[in-house]
N, C-alpha and C positions, 0 to 999 in steps of 0.2 A: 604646451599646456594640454591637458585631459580634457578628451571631452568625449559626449554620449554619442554615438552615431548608429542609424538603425542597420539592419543589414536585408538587401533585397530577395535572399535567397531564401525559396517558400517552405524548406525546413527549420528556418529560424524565423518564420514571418511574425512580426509582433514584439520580437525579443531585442535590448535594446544590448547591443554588444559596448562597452565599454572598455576604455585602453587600459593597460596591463596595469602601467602606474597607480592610477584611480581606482583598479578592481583591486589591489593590493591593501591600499586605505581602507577603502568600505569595507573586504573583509574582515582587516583587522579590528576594525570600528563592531561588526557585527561580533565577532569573538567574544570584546570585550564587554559589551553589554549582555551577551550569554552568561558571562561572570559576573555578572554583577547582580543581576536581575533575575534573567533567564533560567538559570541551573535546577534552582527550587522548584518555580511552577512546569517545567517541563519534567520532573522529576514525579512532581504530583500528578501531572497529566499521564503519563506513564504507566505508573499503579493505575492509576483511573480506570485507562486504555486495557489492561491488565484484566484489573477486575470483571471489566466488561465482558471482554472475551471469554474469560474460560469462570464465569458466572455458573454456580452447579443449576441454579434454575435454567438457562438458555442451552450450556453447552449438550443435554442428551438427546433434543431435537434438533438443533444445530449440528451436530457429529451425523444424525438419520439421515438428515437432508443431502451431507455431505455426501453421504456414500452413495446415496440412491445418485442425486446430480451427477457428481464427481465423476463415477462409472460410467452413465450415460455419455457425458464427453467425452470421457476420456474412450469410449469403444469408437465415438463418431471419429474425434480428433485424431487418434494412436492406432484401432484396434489393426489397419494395418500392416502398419511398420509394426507392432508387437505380434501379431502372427506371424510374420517374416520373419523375425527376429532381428531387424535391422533400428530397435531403439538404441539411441545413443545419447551422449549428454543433455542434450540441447530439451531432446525431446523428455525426458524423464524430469527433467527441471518443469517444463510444462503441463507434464499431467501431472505434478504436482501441484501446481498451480489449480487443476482443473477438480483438486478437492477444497483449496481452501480457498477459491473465492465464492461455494457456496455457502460454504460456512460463516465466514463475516457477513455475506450475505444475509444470511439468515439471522444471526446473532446481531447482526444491528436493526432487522424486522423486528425482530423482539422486542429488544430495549428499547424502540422508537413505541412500538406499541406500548410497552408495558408503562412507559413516560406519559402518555397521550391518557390511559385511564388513569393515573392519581391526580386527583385535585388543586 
């Protein structure tokens, strides 16, 4: 029979490893309630998410922030391995990163603010 068991190793600590049998059910279990239920409101949540982001009120100080932050990383983080010319995937994937999590950043400062003043 299936059963839960935790695993002691400190990069899974917390996480409840379950046997192959059982993770097969619940994912199928989890599938089909996405279809049933799920599709729609994750679908509206989406657009939501959507809207949010690239919102023409948030996004042209949202984009400022980016480039000012983003740069700043990305010289601390990169500048470098990009003077050397030794960027390569890994790293370009993360100064990519190092523009747009000021940007969400910022663009969920907003929209938290901008929710906080209407009544």
């Amino acid at each position: 029979m299936s059963q839960v068991r935790f695993v002691s190793d400190p990069a899974l600590a917390g996480f409840a490893c379950i046997d192959p049998p059982l993770r097969v059910r619940v994912f199928a279990w989890a599938i089909s309630a996405i279809k049933v239920e799920g599709f729609q409101t994750m679908r509206k949540c989406l657009k939501k998410i959507g809207g949010i982001l690239f919102n023409p009120r948030f996004a042209p100080t949202a984009l400022k922030v980016a480039l000012f932050v983003g740069t700043v990383l990305f010289v601390i983080n990169h500048g470098k391995a990009f003077l050397n010319g030794q960027m390569n995937q890994d790293r370009w994937i993360s100064a990519g990163l190092s523009y747009c999590v000021p940007y969400l950043v910022n663009t969920h400062g907003q929209f938290v603010s901008n929710a906080r003043k209407r009544p």
